[in-house]
C-alpha positions, 0 to 999 in steps of 0.5 A: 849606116846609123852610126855613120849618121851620128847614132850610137849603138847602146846595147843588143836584143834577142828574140823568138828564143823558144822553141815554140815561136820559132815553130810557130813563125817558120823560123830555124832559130832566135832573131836579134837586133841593135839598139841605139841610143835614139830608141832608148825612152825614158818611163812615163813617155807617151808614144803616139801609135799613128807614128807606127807600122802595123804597132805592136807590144811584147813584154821586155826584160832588159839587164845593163852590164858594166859599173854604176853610174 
C-alpha cells in the first residue's frame, strides 16, 4: 500500500536474531521489516518524541550494497 501511495522501498531489516531475545519475547525466530525512503534520516535531525508510540531506542548497524555514488 506505501508503494501504491508514491513511497519507495530503500533497503530491509532484521531483528531479535539471538537466541536470547527470541527466548525472551516468546518468539520462534528473527522478525524483519521494510524500510522506505520516508523513513531514512539524515545525521543531526532532531526527532520529537511526543510524535511516537510507546519511543524506544535500539542500537543499528546498518550496510549498503551496490556501486558508489
Amino acid at each position: 500500500m506505501r508503494v501504491q501511495e508514491g513511497e519507495s522501498v530503500v533497503g530491509y531489516k532484521v531483528g531479535c536474531t539471538g537466541e536470547g531475545t527470541t527466548n525472551l519475547f516468546g518468539m520462534k525466530g528473527p522478525v524483519r521489516g521494510t524500510l522506505f525512503d520516508k523513513e531514512v534520516l539524515v545525521n543531526d535531525v532532531e526527532l520529537d518524541p511526543n510524535s511516537f508510540c510507546s519511543l524506544a531506542f535500539e542500537a543499528e548497524m546498518a550496510i549498503k550494497f551496490g556501486e558508489k555514488g
